[in-house]
C-alpha positions as CSV (number, residue, x, y, z in Angstrom):
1,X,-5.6,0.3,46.6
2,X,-2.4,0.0,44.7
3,X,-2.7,-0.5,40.7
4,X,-1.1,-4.1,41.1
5,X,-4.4,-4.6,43.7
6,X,-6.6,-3.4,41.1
7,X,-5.7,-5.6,38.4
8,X,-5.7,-8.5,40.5
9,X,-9.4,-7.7,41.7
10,X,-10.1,-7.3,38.2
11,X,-9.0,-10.4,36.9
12,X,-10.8,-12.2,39.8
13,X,-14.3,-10.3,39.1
14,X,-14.3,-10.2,35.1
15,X,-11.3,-12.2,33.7
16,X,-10.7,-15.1,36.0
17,X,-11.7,-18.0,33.2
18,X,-9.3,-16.5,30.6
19,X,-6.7,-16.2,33.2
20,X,-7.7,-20.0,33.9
21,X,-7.4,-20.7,30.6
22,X,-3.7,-18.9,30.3
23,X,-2.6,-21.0,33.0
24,X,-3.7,-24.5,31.7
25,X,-2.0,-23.7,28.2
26,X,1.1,-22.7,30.1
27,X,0.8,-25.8,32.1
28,X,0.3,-27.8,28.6
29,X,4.0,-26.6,27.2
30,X,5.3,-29.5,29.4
31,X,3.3,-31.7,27.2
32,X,5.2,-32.9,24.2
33,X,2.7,-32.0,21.0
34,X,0.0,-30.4,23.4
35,X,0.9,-26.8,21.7
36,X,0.8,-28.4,18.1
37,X,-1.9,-26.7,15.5
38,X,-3.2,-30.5,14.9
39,X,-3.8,-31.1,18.9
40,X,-5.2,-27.4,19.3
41,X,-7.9,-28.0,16.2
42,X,-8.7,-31.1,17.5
43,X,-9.2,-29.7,21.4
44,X,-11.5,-27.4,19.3
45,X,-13.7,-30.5,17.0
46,X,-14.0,-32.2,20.3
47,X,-15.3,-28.8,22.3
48,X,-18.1,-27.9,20.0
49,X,-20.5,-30.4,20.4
50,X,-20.5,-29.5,24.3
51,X,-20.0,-25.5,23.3
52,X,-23.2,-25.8,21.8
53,X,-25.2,-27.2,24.7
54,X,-23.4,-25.1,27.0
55,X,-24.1,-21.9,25.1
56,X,-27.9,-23.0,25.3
57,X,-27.9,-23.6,28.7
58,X,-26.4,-20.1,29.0
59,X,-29.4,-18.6,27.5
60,X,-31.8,-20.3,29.8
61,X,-29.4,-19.7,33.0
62,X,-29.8,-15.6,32.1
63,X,-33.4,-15.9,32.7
64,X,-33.0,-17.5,36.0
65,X,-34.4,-21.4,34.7
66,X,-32.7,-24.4,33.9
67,X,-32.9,-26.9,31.6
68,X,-31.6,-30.4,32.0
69,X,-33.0,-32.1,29.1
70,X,-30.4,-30.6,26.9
71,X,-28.2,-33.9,27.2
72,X,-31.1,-35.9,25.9
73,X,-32.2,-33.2,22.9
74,X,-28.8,-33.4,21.6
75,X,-29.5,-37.2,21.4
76,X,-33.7,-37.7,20.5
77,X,-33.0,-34.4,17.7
78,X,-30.6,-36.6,15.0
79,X,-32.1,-39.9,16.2
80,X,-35.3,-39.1,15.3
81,X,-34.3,-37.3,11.9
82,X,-32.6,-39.9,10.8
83,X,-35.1,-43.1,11.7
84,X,-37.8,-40.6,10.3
85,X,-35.5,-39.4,7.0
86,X,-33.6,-41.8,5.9
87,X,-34.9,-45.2,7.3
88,X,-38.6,-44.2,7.3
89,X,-39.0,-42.0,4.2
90,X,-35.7,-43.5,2.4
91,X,-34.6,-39.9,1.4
92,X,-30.9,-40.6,1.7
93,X,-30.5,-37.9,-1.6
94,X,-32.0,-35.3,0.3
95,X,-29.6,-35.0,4.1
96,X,-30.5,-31.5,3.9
97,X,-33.9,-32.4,5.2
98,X,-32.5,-34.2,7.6
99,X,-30.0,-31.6,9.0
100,X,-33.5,-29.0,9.0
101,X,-35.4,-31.7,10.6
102,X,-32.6,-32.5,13.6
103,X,-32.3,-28.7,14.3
104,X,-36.3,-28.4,14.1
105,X,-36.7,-30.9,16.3
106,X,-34.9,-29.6,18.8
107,X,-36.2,-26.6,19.0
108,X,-39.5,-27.8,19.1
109,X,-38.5,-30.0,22.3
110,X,-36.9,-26.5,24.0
111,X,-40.4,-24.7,22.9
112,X,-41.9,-27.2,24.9
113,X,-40.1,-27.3,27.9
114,X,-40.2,-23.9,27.2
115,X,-44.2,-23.9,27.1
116,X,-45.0,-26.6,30.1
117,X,-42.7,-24.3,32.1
118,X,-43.7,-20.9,31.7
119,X,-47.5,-21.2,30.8
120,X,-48.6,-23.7,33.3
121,X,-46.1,-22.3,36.0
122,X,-44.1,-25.1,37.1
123,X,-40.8,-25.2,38.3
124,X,-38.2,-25.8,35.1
125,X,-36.1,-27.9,37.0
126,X,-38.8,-30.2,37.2
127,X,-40.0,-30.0,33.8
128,X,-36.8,-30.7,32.4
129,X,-36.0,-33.7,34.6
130,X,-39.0,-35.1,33.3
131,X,-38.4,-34.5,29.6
132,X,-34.7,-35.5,29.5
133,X,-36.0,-39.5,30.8
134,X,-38.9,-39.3,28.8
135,X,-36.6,-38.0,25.4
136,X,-33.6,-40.2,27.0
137,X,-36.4,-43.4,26.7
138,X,-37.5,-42.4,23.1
139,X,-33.8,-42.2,22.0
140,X,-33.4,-46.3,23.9
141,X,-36.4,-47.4,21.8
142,X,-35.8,-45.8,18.3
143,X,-32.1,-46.6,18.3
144,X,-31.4,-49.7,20.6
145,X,-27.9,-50.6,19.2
146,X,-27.2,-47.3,17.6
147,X,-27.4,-46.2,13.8
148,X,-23.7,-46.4,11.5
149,X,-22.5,-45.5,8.0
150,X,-25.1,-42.3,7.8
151,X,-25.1,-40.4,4.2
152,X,-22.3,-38.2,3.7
153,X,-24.3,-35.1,3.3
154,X,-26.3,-35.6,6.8
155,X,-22.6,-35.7,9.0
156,X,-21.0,-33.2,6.9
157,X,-21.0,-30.6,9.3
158,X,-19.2,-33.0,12.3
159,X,-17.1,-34.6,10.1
160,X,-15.5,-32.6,7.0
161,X,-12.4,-30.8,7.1
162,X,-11.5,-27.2,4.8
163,X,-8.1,-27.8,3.2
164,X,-8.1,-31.5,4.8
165,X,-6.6,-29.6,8.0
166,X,-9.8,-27.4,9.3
167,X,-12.3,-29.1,11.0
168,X,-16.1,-27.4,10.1
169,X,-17.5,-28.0,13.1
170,X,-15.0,-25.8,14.8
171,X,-15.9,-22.9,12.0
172,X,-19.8,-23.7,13.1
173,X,-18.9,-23.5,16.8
174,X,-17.7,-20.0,16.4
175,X,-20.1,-18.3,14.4
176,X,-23.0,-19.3,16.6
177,X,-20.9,-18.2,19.7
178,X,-20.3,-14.6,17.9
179,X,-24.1,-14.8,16.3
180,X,-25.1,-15.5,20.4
181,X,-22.5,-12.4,21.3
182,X,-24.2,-9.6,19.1
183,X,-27.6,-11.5,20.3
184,X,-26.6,-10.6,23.5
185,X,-25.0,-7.3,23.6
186,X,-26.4,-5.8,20.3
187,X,-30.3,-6.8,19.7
188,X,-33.4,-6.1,21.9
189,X,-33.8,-9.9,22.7
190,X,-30.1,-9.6,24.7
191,X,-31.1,-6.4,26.5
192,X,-35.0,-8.3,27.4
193,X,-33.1,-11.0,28.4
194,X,-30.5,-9.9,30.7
195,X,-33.8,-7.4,32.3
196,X,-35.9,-9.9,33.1
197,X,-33.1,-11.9,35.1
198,X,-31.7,-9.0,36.9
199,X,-35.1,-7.9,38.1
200,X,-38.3,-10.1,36.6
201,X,-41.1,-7.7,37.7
202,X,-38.9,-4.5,36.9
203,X,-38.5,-5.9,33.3
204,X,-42.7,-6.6,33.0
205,X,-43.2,-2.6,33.8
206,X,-40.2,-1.8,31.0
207,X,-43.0,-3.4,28.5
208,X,-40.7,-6.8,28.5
209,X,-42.8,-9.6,27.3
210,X,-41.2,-12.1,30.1
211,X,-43.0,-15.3,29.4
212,X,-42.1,-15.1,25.4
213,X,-39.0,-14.4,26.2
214,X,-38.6,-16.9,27.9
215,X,-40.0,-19.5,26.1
216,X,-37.3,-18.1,23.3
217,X,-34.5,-19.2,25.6
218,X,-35.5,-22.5,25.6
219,X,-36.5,-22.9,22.4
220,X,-33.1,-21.1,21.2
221,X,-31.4,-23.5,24.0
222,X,-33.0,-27.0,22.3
223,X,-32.3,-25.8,19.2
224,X,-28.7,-25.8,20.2
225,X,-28.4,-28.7,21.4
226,X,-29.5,-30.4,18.4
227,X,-26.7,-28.7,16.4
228,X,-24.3,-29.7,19.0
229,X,-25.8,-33.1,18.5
230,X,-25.6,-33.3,14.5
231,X,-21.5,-32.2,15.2
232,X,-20.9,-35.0,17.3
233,X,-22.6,-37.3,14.9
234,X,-20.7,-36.3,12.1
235,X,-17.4,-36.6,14.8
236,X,-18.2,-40.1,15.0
237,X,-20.1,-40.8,12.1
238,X,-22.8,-42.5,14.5
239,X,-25.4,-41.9,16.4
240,X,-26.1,-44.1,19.8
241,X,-28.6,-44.3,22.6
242,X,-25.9,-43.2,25.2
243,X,-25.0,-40.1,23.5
244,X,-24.7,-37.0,25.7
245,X,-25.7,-39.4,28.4
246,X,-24.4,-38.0,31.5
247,X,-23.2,-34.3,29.6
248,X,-25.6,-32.3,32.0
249,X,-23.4,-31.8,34.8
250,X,-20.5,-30.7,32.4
251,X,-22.9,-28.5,30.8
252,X,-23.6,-26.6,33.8
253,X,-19.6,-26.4,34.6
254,X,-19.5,-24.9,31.5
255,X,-21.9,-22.1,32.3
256,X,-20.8,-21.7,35.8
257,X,-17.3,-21.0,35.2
258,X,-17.9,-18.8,32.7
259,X,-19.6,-16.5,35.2
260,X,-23.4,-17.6,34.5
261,X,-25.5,-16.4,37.7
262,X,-27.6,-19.1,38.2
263,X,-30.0,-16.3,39.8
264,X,-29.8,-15.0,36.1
265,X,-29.0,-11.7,34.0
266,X,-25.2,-12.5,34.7
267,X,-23.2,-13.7,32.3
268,X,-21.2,-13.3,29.1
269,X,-20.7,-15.3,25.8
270,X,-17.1,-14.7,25.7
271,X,-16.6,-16.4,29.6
272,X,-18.4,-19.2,28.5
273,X,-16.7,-20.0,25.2
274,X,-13.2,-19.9,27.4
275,X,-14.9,-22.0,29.7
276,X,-15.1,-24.5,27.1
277,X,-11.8,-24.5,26.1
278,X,-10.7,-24.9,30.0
279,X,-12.8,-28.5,30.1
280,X,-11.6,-29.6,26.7
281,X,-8.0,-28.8,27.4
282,X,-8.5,-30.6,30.7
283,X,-9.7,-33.7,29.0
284,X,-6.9,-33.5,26.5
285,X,-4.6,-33.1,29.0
286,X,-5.8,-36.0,30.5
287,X,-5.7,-38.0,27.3
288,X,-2.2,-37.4,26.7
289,X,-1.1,-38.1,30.1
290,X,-3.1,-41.3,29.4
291,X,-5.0,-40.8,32.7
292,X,-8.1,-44.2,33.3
293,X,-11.6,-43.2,32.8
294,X,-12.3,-43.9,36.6
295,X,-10.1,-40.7,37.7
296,X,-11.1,-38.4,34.9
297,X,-14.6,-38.8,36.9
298,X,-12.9,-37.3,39.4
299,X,-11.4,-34.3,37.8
300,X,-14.3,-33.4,36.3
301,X,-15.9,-33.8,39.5
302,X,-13.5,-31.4,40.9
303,X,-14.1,-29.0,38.0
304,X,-17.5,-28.8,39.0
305,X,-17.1,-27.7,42.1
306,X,-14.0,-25.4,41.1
307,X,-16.7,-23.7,39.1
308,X,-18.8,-23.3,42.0
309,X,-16.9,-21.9,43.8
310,X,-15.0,-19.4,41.3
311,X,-19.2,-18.2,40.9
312,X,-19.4,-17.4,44.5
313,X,-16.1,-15.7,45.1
314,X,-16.9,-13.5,41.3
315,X,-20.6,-12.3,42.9
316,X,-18.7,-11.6,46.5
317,X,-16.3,-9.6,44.7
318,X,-19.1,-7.8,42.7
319,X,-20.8,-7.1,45.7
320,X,-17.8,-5.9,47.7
321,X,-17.2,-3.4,44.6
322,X,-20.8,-2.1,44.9
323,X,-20.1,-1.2,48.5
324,X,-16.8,0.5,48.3
């Protein structure tokens, strides 16, 4: 195999989202302002409320188990802080509590799923179609027409810029993807993780606790989804029943083209964070070109299936490696 050969195979195995990613921004220079620092940070605001769901899913994938209620935790978590904060308890001095409360509550809604899943033994596909309607139908009845002008402090994070020019949220998005990174790669937890979904019962004779660990995931996966929820509230300064309504399948694009193994104990933080950027420069693409609602459906459909794809042809390459 010539070395032209081998760096193609490479990039096709490892590196085929960032040389996605290339292409798209390459494609964007015939886009008058789509290379401007002001579009680029805004790509960026926009991306983190879904990089935070995705990057939970991602845990959850790695242990071979899905979670669809995401969409709906990163609704129910600030709906419920703020009826129960501010218009319950009137503590509008305090949106600290608040903020604790939304990302409390979404872990608590992973633990759970986390918990009905594991301990009783039931399929987390199931569990988690039934807790995204249940949460979806809490979020309906608490906020019916939706919740505005929320305290300063509470969509702080979402909304507030560094220097009027950097948007927070972007600065959040990041850390937590390189807090997830040394998670993964540096701590115990990664190297349990990654174990149990290469090989569950090989994992269990290492002295891997599987079922805590996995309850982790999805209590580490709600918990992120709340955050990406309190973002996208401080983004719009609003929180509605609809939010995140429909986010699932993007979600799982996310993962999937960042080379998540649905199977599990495949996958890396910094394929997924590209993978991000790929579906939020899409959409802005899409926005500039001023493309209708009904055929951005489409695309994204098409994304979906890209990603599926991509997946299959990355673990046929893997395998093909292993045999030569």
């Amino acid at each position: 195999m010539t070395s032209v050969n081998k760096f193609i195979f490479l990039v096709l195995e490892k590196h085929l989202i960032w040389a996605l990613l290339a292409l798209l921004c390459l494609a964007g220079l015939a886009v008058p302002g789509f290379l401007s620092a002001r579009n680029i940070l805004n790509v960026m605001w926009a991306a983190a409320p879904l990089g935070c769901m995705v990057l939970g899913l991602f845990f959850v994938l790695l242990t071979a188990n899905v979670d669809l209620s995401l969409e709906s935790t990163f609704a129910l978590a600030p709906a419920l802080a703020i009826v129960l904060f501010f218009q319950s308890l009137s503590l509008d001095s305090y949106p600290i509590l608040a903020v604790l409360g939304t990302l409390l509550f979404g872990a608590l809604a992973g633990l759970v799923n986390g918990v009905f899943s594991v301990k009783l033994r039931v399929s987390s596909f199931l569990i988690s179609l039934g807790t995204m309607l249940l949460m979806r139908g809490i979020v309906v009845y608490l906020i019916p027409e939706g919740i505005y002008y929320l305290p300063e402090g509470y969509v702080y994070l979402g909304s507030a810029k560094l220097f009027g020019i950097l948007p927070v949220a972007v600065l959040v998005w990041i850390a937590i993807f390189l807090v997830a990174w040394l998670l993964i790669d540096r701590h115990r937890l990664g190297k349990d993780i990654l174990a149990l979904g290469n090989n569950e019962h090989a994992a269990f004779v290492a002295g891997v606790n599987i079922e805590r660990t996995k309850i982790i995931c999805f209590a580490i996966a709600g918990f992120l989804a709340s955050l990406g929820g309190l973002l996208e509230v401080g983004r719009l300064e609003s929180v509605v029943a609809d939010m995140g309504q429909g986010d699932i399948m993007m979600v799982f694009a996310g993962t999937i083209l960042g080379g998540t193994a649905m199977s599990g104990g495949k996958g890396n933080v910094g394929g997924v964070f590209a993978a991000v950027l790929v579906i939020a420069i899409i959409e802005n693409l899409m926005n500039l070109h001023g493309v209708p609602p009904s055929i951005r459906q489409v695309v994204f459909g098409a994304v979906l299936l890209v990603a599926i794809y991509l997946a299959s042809l990355q673990e046929r390459l893997r395998h093909a490696r292993l045999e030569s």
